[in-house]
C-alpha positions in Angstrom: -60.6 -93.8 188.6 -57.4 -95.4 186.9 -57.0 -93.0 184.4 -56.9 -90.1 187.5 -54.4 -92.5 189.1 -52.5 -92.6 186.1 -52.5 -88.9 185.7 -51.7 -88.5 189.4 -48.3 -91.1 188.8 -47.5 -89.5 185.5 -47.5 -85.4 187.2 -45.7 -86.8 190.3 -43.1 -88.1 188.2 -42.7 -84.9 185.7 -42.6 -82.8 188.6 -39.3 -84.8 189.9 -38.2 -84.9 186.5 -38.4 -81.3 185.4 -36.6 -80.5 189.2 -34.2 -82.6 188.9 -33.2 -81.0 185.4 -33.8 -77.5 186.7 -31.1 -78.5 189.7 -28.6 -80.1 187.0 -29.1 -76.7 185.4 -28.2 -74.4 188.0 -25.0 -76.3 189.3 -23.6 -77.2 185.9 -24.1 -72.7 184.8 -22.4 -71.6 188.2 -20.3 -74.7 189.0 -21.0 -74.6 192.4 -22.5 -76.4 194.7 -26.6 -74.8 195.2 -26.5 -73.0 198.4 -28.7 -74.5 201.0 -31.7 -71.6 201.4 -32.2 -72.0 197.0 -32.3 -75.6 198.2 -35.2 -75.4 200.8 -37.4 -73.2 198.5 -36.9 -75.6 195.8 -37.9 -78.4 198.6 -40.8 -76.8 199.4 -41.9 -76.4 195.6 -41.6 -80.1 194.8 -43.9 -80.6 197.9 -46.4 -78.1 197.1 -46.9 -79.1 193.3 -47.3 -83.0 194.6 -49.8 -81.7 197.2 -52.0 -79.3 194.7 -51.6 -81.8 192.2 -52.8 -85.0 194.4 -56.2 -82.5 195.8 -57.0 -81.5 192.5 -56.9 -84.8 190.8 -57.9 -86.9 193.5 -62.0 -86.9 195.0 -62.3 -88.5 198.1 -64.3 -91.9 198.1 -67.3 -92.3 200.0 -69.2 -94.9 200.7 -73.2 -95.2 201.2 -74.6 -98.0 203.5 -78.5 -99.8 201.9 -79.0 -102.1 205.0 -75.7 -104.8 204.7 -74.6 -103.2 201.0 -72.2 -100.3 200.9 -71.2 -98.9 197.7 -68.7 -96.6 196.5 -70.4 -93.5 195.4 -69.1 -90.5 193.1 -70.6 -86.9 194.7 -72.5 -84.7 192.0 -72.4 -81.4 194.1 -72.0 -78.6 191.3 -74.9 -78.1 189.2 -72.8 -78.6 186.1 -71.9 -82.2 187.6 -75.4 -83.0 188.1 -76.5 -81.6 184.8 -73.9 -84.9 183.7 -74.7 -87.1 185.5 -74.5 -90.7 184.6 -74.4 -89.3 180.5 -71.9 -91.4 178.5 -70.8 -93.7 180.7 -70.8 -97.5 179.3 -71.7 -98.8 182.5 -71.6 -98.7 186.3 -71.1 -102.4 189.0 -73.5 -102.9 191.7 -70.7 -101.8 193.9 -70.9 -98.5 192.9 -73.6 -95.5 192.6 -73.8 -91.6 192.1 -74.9 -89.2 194.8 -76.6 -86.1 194.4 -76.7 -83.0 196.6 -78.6 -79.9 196.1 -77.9 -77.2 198.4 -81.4 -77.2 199.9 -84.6 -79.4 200.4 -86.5 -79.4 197.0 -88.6 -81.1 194.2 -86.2 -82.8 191.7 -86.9 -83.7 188.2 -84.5 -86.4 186.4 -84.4 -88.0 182.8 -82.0 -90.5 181.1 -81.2 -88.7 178.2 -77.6 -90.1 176.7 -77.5 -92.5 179.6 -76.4 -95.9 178.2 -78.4 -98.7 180.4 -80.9 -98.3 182.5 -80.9 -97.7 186.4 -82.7 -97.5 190.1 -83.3 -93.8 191.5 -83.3 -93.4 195.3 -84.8 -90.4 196.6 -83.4 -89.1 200.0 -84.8 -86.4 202.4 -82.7 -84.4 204.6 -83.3 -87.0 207.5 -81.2 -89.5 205.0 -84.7 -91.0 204.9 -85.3 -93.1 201.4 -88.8 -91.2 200.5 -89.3 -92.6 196.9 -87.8 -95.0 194.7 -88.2 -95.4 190.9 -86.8 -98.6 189.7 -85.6 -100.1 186.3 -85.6 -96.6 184.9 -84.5 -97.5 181.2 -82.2 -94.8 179.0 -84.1 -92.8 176.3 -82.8 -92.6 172.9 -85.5 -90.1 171.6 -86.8 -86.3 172.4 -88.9 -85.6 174.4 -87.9 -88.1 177.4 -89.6 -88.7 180.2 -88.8 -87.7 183.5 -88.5 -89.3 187.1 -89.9 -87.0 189.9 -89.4 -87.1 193.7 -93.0 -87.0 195.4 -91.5 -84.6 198.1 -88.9 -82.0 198.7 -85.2 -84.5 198.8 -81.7 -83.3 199.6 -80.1 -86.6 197.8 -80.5 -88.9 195.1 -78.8 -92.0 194.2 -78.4 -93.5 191.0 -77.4 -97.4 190.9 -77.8 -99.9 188.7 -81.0 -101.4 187.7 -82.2 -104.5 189.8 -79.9 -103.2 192.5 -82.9 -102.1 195.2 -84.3 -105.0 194.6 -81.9 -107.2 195.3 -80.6 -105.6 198.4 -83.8 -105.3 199.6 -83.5 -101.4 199.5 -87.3 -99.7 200.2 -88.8 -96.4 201.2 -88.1 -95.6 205.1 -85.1 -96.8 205.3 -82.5 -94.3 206.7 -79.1 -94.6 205.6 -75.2 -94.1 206.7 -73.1 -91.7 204.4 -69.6 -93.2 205.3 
């Protein structure tokens, strides 16, 4: 998240720079002052780069509600973003959790290949009902690893840290509230 902020910051202000240049440009080659339609397309340039660039840097936050405990979740939509996953990452709080969506009700298998520290799956149906749960699921450092299965067709997945269903009292049956 900071180093998309940082990006987001650092474009903002190279977009100003380089138009601020490109304007300096123009007025000091024709010595005049820049007539005012060259101005408004100029204008409406600046916007649209800081508006592209803030959609295509920036992912929305969500939240997902376990009883009292919300969490900030990151959305793994695309298959290549599920295919990642939680891989390489260091670590994640217990105030925040990945969410999975596949485009349709199915069977899901998971592993922990290149995952770093072990974790609490939540399996969701389509009703945002919490059908399975497999907790303390540790990384795997070796081939073949072991997957973790829903027992029935889910829509969702969450992946949070380990310990964290149990000590928000998080259990199959529960419905929850995608925020």
């Amino acid at each position: 998240f900071k180093s998309r902020t940082a990006v987001l910051v650092y474009s903002i202000l190279m977009i100003f720079s380089l138009t601020e240049k490109l304007f300096l440009q123009i007025y000091d080659k024709k010595q005049t002052i820049i007539s005012l339609p060259i101005k408004k397309i100029f204008l409406f340039l600046i916007i649209f780069l800081i508006v592209s660039s803030v959609f295509i840097l920036y992912k929305p936050k969500s939240e997902l509600c376990f009883n009292e405990k919300c969490i900030e979740i990151e959305i793994m939509q695309s298959p290549e973003e599920r295919a990642l996953g939680l891989m390489y990452r260091q670590k994640i709080s217990e105030d925040q959790g990945m969410l999975f969506i596949f485009d349709q009700p199915l069977k899901v298998n998971f592993w922990m290949k290149n995952v770093q520290f072990s974790i609490d799956m939540i399996f969701i149906d389509e009703t945002n009902t919490i059908v399975h749960i497999e907790k303390n699921v540790p990384p795997c450092h070796k081939d073949p690893c072991p997957t973790y299965s829903s027992i029935s067709e889910v829509k969702y997945v969450v992946e949070v840290v380990s310990g964290f269903c149990d000590k928000f009292n998080v259990n199959t049956n529960q419905t929850l509230e995608l925020i």
